[in-house]
C-alpha positions as CSV (number, residue, x, y, z in Angstrom):
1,X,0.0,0.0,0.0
2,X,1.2,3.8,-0.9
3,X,1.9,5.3,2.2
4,X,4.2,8.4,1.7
5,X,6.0,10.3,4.1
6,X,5.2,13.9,5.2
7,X,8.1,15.3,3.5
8,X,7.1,12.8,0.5
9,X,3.5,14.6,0.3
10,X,4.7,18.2,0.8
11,X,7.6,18.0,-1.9
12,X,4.7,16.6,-4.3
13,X,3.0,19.3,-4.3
14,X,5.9,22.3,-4.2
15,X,6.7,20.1,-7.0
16,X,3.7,19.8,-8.8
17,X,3.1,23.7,-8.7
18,X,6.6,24.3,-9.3
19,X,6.0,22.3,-12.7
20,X,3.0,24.1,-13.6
21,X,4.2,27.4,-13.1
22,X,7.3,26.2,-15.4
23,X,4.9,25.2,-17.7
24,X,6.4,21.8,-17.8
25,X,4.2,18.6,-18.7
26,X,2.3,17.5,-15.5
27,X,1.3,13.8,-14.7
28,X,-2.3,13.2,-14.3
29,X,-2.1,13.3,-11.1
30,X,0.1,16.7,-10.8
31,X,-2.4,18.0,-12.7
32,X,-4.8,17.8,-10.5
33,X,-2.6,18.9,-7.7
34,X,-1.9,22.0,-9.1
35,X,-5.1,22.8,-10.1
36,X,-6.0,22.4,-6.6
37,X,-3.3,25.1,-5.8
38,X,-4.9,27.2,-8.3
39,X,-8.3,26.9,-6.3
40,X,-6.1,27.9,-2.9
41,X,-4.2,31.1,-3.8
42,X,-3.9,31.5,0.0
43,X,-1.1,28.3,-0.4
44,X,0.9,29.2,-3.5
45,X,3.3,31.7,-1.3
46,X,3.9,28.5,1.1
47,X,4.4,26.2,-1.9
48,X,7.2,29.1,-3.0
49,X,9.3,29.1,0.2
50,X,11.6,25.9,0.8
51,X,10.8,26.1,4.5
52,X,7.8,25.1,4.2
53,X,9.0,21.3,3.9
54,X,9.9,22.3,7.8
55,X,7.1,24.2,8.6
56,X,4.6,22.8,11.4
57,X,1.1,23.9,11.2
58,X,-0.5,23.3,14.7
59,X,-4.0,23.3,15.3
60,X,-3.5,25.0,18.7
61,X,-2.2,28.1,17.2
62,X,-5.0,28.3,15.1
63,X,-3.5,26.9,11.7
64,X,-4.4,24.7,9.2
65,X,-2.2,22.6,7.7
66,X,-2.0,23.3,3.9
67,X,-0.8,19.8,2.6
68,X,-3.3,18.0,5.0
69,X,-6.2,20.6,3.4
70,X,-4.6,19.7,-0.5
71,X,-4.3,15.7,0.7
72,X,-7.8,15.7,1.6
73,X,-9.0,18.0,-2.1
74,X,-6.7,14.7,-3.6
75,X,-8.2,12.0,-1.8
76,X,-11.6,13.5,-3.0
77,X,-11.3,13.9,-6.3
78,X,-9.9,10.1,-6.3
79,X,-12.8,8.6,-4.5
80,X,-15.1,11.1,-6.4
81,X,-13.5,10.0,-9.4
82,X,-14.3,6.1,-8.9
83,X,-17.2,6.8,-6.8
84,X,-15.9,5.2,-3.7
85,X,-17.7,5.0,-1.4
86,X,-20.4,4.0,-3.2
87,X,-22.9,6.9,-3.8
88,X,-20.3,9.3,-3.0
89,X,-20.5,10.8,-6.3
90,X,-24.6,11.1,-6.4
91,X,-24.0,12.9,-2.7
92,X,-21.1,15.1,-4.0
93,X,-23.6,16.5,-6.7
94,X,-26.4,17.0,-4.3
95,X,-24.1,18.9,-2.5
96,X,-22.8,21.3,-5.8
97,X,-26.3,21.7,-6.3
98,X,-27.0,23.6,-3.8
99,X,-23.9,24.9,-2.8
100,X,-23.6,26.6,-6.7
101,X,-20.1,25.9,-7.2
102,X,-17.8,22.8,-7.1
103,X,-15.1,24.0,-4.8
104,X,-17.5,25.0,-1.6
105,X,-19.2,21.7,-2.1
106,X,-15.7,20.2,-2.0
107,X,-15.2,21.9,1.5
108,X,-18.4,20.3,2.7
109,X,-17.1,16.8,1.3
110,X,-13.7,17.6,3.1
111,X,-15.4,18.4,6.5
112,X,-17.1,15.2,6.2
113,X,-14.1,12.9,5.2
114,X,-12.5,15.0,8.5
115,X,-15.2,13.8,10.6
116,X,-15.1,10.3,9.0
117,X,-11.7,9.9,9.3
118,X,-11.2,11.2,13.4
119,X,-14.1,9.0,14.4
120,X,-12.2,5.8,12.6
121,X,-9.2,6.8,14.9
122,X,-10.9,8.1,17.9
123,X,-12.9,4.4,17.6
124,X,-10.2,2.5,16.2
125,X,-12.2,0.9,13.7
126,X,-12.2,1.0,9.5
127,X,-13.3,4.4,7.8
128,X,-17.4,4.0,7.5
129,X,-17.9,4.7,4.2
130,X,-22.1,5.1,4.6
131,X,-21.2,7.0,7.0
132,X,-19.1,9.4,5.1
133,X,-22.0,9.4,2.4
134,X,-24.3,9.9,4.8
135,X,-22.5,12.9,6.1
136,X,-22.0,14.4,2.8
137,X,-25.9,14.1,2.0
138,X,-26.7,15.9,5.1
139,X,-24.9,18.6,3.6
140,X,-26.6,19.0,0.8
141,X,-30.2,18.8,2.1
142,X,-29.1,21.7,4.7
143,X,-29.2,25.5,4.1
């Protein structure tokens, strides 16, 4: 299983947005990556400066980790992508629907997968994908 390291995820993306903005040819994957930077202009600064592979972002001070935040966009638009969980995709749209545009909807997505993914650990038990869907189609049916 692909498990990379946090200073395997963080030079992916400098890397991936380093690419793009030298116009060099992407993977699929960087692609989407850096298009993801392009939806967080609030990162690309971060994704500029080499101490950012150093950089903690702790939750006590009141940050938010920018690679967690761009993991999570990637990890969405891969289960999106193969609609997994299943219905995932049919929640995701509910969501955009009302929501109006694709990246907010994302956020709610992310906020779910969050929530999924802390009471997994907090429970020590697999990811609850109906869960997760469930979550996600709460969003979309509230204001």
């Amino acid at each position: 299983m692909f498990n990379p390291s946090r200073d395997q995820v963080r030079n992916f993306f400098i890397e991936s947005w380093r690419k793009y903005q030298a116009k060099e040819v992407l993977t699929p994957l960087e692609h989407i990556a850096s298009d993801l930077v392009l939806l967080h202009p609030e990162y690309q600064a971060l994704l500029e400066d080499p101490d950012s592979l150093s950089r903690d972002f702790l939750p006590e001070d009141g940050q938010i980790n920018p690679f967690l935040h761009l993991s999570f966009h990637l990890a969405i638009e891969e289960q999106l992508s193969i609609d997994q969980p299943s219905g995932l995709r049919a929640a995701f749209e509910a969501c955009q629907r009302r929501r109006g545009n694709r990246h907010d909807a994302l956020h709610d997505v992310l906020e779910c997968l969050g929530e999924t993914l802390f009471d997994a650990q907090r429970n020590n038990t697999p990811l609850d994908g109906p869960a997760y869907v469930s979550c996600v189609l709460r969003r979309a049916r509230s204001n």
